[in-house]
C-alpha positions in Angstrom: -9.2 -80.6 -58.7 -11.4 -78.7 -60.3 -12.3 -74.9 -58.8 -13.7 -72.1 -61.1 -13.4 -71.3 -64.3 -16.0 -72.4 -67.2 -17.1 -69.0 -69.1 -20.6 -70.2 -70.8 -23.5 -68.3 -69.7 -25.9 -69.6 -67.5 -28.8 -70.7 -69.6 -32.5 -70.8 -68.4 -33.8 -73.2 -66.2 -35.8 -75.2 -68.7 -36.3 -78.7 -67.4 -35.4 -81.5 -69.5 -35.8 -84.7 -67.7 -34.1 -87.9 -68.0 -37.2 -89.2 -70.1 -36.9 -86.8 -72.7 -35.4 -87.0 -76.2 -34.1 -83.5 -76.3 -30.5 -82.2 -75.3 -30.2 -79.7 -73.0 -29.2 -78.0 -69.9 -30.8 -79.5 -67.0 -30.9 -83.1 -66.9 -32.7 -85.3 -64.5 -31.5 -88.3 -62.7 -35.0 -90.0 -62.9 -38.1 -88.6 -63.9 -40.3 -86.8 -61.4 -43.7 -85.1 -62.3 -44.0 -83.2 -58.9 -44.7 -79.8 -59.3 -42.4 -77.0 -59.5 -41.5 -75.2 -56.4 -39.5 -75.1 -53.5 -40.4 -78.6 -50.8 -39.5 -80.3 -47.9 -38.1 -83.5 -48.3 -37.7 -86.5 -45.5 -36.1 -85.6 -42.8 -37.1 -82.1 -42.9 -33.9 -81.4 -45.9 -35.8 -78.2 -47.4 -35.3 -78.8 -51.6 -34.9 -75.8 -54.1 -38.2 -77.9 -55.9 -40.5 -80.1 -54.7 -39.9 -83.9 -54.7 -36.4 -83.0 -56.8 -32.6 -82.6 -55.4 -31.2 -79.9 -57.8 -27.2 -80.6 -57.9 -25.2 -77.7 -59.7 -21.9 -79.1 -62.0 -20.1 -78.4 -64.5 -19.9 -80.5 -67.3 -17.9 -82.4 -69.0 -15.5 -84.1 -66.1 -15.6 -87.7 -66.3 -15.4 -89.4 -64.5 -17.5 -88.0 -62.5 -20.0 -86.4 -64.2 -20.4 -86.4 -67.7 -23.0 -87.4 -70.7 -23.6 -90.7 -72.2 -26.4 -91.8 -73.8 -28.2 -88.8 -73.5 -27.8 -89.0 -69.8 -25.7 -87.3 -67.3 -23.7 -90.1 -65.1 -20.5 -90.8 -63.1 -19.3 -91.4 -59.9 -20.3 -87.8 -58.2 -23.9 -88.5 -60.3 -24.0 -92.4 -58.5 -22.8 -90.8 -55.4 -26.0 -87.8 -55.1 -28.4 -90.4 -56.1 -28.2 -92.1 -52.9 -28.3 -89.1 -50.9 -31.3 -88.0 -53.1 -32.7 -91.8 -52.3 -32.5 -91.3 -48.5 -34.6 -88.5 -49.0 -37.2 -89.7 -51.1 -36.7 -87.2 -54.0 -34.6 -87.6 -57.5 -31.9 -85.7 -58.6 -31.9 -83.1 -60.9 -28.5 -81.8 -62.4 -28.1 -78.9 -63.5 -24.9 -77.9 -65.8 -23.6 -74.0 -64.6 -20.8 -71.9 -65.2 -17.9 -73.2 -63.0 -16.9 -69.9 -61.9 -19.8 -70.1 -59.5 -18.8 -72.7 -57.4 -16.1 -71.1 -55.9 -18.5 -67.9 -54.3 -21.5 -70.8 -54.0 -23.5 -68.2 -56.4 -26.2 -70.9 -57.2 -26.6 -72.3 -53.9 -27.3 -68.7 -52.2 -29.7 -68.0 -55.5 -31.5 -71.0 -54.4 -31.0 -72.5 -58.2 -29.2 -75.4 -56.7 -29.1 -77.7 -53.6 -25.3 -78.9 -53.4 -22.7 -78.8 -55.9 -20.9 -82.0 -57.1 -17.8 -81.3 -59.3 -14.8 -82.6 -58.3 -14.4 -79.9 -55.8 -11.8 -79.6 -53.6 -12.4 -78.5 -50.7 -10.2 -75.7 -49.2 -10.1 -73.1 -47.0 -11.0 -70.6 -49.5 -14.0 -72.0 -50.5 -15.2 -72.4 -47.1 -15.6 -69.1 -46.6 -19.0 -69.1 -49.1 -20.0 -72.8 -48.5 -20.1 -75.4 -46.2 -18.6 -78.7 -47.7 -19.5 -82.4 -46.9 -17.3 -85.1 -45.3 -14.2 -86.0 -47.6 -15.6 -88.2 -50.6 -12.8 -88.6 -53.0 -8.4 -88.6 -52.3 -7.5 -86.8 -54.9 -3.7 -86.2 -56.8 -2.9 -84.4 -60.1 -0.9 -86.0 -63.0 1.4 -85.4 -65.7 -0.1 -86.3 -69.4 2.4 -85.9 -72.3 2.8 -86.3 -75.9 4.6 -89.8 -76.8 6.7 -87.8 -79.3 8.2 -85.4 -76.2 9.7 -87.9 -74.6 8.5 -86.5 -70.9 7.4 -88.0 -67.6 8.2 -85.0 -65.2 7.6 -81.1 -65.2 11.2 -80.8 -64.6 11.8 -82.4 -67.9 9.1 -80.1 -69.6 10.6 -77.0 -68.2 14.3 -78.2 -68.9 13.0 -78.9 -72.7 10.7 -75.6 -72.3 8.0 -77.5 -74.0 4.6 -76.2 -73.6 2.0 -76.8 -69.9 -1.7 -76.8 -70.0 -4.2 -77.1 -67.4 -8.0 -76.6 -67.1 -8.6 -72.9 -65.9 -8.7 -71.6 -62.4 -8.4 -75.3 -60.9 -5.8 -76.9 -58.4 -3.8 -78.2 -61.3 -3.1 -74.6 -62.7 -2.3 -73.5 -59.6 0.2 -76.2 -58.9 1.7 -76.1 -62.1 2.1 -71.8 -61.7 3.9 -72.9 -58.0 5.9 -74.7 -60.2 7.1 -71.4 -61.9 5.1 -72.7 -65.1 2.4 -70.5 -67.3 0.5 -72.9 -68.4 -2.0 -72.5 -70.8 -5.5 -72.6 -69.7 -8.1 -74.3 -71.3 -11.8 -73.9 -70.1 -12.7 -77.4 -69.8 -11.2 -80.7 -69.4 -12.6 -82.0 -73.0 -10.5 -78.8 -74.1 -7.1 -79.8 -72.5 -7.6 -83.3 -73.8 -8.2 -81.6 -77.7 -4.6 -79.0 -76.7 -2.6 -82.2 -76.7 -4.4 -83.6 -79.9 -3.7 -80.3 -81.1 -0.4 -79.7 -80.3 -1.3 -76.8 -78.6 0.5 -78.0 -75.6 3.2 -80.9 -75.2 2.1 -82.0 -71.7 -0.8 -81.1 -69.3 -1.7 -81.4 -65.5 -4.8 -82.8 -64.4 -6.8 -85.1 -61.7 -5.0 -88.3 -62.1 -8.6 -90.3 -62.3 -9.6 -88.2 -65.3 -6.1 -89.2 -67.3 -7.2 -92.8 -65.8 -10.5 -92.5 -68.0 -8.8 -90.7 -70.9 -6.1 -93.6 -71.1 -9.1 -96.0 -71.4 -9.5 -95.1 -75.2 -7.0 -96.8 -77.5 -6.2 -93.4 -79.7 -4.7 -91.9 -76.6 -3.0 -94.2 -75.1 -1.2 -94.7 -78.5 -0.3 -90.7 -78.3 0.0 -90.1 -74.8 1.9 -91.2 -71.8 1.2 -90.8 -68.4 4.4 -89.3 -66.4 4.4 -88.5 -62.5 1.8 -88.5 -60.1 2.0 -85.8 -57.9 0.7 -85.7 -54.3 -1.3 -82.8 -53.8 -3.1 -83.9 -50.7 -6.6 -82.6 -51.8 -9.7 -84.3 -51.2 -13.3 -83.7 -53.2 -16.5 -82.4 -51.6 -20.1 -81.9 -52.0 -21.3 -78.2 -51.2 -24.1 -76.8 -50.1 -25.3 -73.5 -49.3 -23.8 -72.2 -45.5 -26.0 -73.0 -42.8 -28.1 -75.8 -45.0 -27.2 -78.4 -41.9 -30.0 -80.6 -42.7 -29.2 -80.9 -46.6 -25.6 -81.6 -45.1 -26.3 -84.2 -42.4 -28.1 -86.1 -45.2 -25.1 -86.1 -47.7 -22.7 -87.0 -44.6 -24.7 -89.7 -43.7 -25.3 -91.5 -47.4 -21.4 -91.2 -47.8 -20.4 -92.5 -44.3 -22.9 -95.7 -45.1 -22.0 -96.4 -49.0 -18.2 -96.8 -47.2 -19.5 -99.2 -44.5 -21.5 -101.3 -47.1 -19.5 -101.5 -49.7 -21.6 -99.1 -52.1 -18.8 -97.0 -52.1 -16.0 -99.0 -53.3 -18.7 -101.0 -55.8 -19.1 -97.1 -57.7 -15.6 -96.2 -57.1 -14.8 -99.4 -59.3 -17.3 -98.7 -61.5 -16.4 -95.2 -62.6 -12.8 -95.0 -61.6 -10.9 -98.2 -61.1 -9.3 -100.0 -58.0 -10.2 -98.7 -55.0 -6.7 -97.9 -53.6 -5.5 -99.6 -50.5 -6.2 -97.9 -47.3 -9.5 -96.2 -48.0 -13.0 -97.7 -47.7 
């Protein structure tokens, strides 16, 4: 579970909508041609712009957010849409510096609305935001090399082989409690290229992004997926503290996607099998 940690610079605010050709920074769920500005959406939810949701993340972290096709999606992406929906505005996403999330920099700014991540929430964190109903159950998992020959961390510190981990997240931090130093790589495309590398023999991650790494053929031929460990974290959506309108809205589209089924329908779109005893 992702916390802080990505070191590019924030980048100006430039709107590049889903309609568009061009790559860039801020990419639009939908295209909206409302003017700039901060709004009032339905329901009273005040909006950083005007007939927009503006959700702050950090990208690459499929499976929940990430490009393809010129378009940011994923299971956090389908998950804002139907708050944004409920509302009657579009989301907007904007890709920031993950070191924000943490002190909720973007939200206070006004930049942002919420921030959808693969956050965990924790009592740290809750200090600078306030965070939406539990989303997502989340564990970490142990990815090594084929050639080590390793499905536990006790094997990979009895061989002393090397750890990674994304930076600043849950995973590092487990991994340290673990008497580890792994190494940290900014992003999680970058501790998928430290095993092609060889800069590391085994990492630990969220254990739905090794799911959607295992997908391609390449690495499940060179990886192998070892012990899942039970962390106990679960994902939410942030917004700024004190937004309580922004955050009855979110509440409520997540409470109804798991009573209709929308929930488990994405879940098993972008993850997998919804696992037994959650909605």
């Amino acid at each position: 579970m992702r916390t802080a940690g990505g070191k590019r610079a924030h980048r100006s605010r430039t709107v590049i909508t889903a309609c568009a050709t061009a790559a860039g920074l801020l990419l639009a769920v939908g295209c909206s041609s409302d003017d700039e500005g901060p709004g009032v959406a339905k329901g009273g939810v005040p909006v950083a712009e005007k007939g927009k949701l503006t959700t702050c993340t950090h990208l690459p972290y499929p499976p929940f957010q990430f490009e393809q096709n010129g378009k940011v999606v994923g299971f956090d992406v389908s998950l804002v849409d139907l708050v944004a929906e409920d509302i009657g505005v579009k989301q907007e996403i904007l890709d920031t510096p993950f070191e924000n999330f943490k002190t909720g920099a973007f939200l206070n700014s006004g930049e942002c609305d919420l921030a959808a991540a693969g956050m965990t929430i924790t009592d740290e964190r809750k200090k600078n935001v306030d965070f939406s109903v539990p989303y997502f159950d989340a564990t970490q998992a142990l990815l090594a090399t084929k050639k080590s020959g390793v499905t536990t961390l006790a094997e990979v510190k009895e061989k002393k082989l090397k750890l990674g981990a994304q930076a600043e997240t849950t995973g590092e931090s487990y991994a340290t409690s673990q008497g580890f130093d792994p190494v940290a790589f900014e992003s999680s495309d970058a501790v998928l290229n430290g095993l092609r590398t060889g800069q590391v023999d085994a990492v630990v991650i969220d254990y739905p992004v090794v799911q959607g790494w295992l997908k391609d053929k390449a690495n499940a031929d060179a990886f192998a997926l070892g012990e899942n460990i039970e962390t106990g974290e679960q994902y939410g959506f942030s917004v700024k503290k004190g937004n309580d309108k922004l955050l009855a809205a979110i509440n409520k589209a997540i409470t109804d996607a798991k009573a209709d089924g929308t929930y488990k329908k994405l879940y098993e779109q972008w993850i997998g099998p919804l696992p037994k005893g959650q909605s």
